[in-house]
C-alpha positions in Angstrom: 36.3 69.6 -44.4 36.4 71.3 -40.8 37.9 69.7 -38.0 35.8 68.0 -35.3 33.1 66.9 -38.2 32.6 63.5 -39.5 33.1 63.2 -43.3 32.9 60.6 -45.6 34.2 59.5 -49.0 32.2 58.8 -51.3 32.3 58.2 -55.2 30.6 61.0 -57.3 28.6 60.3 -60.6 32.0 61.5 -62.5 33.8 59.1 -61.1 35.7 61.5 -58.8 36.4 60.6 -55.1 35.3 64.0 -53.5 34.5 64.5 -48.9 31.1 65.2 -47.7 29.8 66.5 -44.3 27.1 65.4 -42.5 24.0 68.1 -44.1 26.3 68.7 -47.2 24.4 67.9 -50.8 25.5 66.0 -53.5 23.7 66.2 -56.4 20.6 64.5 -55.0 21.7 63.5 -52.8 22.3 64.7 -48.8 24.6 63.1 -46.4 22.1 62.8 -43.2 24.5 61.2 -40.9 27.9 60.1 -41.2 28.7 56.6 -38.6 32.1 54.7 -38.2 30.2 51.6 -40.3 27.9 53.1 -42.4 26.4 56.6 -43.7 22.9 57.7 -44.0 21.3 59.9 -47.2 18.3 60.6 -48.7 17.8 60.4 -52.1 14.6 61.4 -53.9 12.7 61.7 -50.5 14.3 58.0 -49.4 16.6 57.2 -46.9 18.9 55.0 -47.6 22.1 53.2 -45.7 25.1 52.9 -47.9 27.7 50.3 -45.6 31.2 50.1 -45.3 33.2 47.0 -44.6 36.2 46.8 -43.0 39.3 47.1 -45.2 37.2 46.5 -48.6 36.1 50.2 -48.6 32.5 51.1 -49.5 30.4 48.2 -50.8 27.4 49.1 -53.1 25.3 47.4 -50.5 22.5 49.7 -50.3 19.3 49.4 -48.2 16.4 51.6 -47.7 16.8 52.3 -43.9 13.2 52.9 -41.5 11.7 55.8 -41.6 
């Protein structure tokens, strides 16, 4: 992770907690955009928004964002 970058968190299939960059793949996914309340990817050709919630971490709350 390079300083200066936003990076996220995020669960991987394996259970593992591993960072991503903003442009960085992860399996099939890519982190688009990384925000202070929620990060954007693209999955399969879809962009999705996965939320985060104040102290409760990342909730599985995810919509398909406009394209």
């Amino acid at each position: 992770m390079s300083h200066g970058r936003l990076a996220a968190l995020l669960m991987t299939e394996d259970g593992q907690a591993t960072w991503f960059e903003e442009g960085q793949l992860a399996g099939e996914w890519k982190i688009e955009a990384i925000f202070a309340d929620r990060v954007l990817v693209n999955f399969k050709d879809r962009r999705l928004t996965l939320s985060l919630y104040g102290n409760e971490g990342m909730n599985s709350n995810a919509s398909t964002a406009a394209p």
